[in-house]
N, C-alpha and C positions, 0 to 999 in steps of 0.2 A: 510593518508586520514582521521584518526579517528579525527587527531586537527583540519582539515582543517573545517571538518565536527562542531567540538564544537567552534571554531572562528566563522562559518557562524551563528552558532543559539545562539552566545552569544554576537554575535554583533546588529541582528534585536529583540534579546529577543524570548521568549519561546509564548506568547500569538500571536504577529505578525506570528512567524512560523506555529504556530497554527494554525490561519485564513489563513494563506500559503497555508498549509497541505488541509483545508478546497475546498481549490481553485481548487488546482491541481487535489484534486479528484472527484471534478465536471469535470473538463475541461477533466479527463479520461473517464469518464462515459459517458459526451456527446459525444468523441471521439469512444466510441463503437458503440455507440446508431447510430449514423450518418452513421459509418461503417457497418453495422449489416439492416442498412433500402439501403441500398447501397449506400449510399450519395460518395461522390468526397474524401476522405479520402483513406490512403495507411494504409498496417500494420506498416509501418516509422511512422506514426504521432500516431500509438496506443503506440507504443513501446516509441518513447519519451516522453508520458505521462504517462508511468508506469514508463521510470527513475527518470520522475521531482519525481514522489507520491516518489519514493522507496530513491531518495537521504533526501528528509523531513523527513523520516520513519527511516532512520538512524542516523539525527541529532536525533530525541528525544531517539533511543536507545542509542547514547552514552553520550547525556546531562543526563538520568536519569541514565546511569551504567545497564543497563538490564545484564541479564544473559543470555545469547547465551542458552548453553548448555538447561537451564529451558526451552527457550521458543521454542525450538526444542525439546522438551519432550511435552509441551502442544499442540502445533502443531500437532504429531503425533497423539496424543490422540483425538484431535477437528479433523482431518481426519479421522481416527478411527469411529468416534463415527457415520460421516455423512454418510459413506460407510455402516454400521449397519444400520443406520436408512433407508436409500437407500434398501436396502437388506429388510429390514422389513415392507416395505409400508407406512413410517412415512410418508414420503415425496409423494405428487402426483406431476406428470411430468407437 
């Protein structure tokens, strides 16, 4: 999967994927948005807008080489951090 993934974003290039990237996570947002006000949308059509975002999301983790292991450490940490702040009133509802 990982070549097929760095053949897809080294054949349309990194800035096209980019404004790719850009797209799909509008087209996700108004997918909620529409779903969430009740509009004519399934959780099928939310869900294949989180794989378009998330297959984009993995061309640039392995066009740029990320570190899995790190960014599952920061992750924890920015979860961490929001459930504290949740817990401390940072955040109003």
């Amino acid at each position: 999967m990982e070549k097929d993934l760095l053949k897809i974003i080294e054949h349309f290039g990194v800035n096209n994927q980019q404004r790719k990237l850009q797209e799909e996570v509008f087209e996700l947002n108004e997918a909620i948005t529409i779903f969430q006000q009740g509009g004519n949308l399934k959780y099928d059509d939310i869900e294949e807008e989180i794989v378009d975002v998330l297959i984009l999301l993995k061309q640039f983790f392995h066009y740029y080489e990320l570190n899995n292991y790190k960014m599952k450490q920061i992750e924890k940490q920015k979860v961490q951090r929001t459930l504290e702040r949740i817990e401390s009133g940072y955040y109003e509802k």
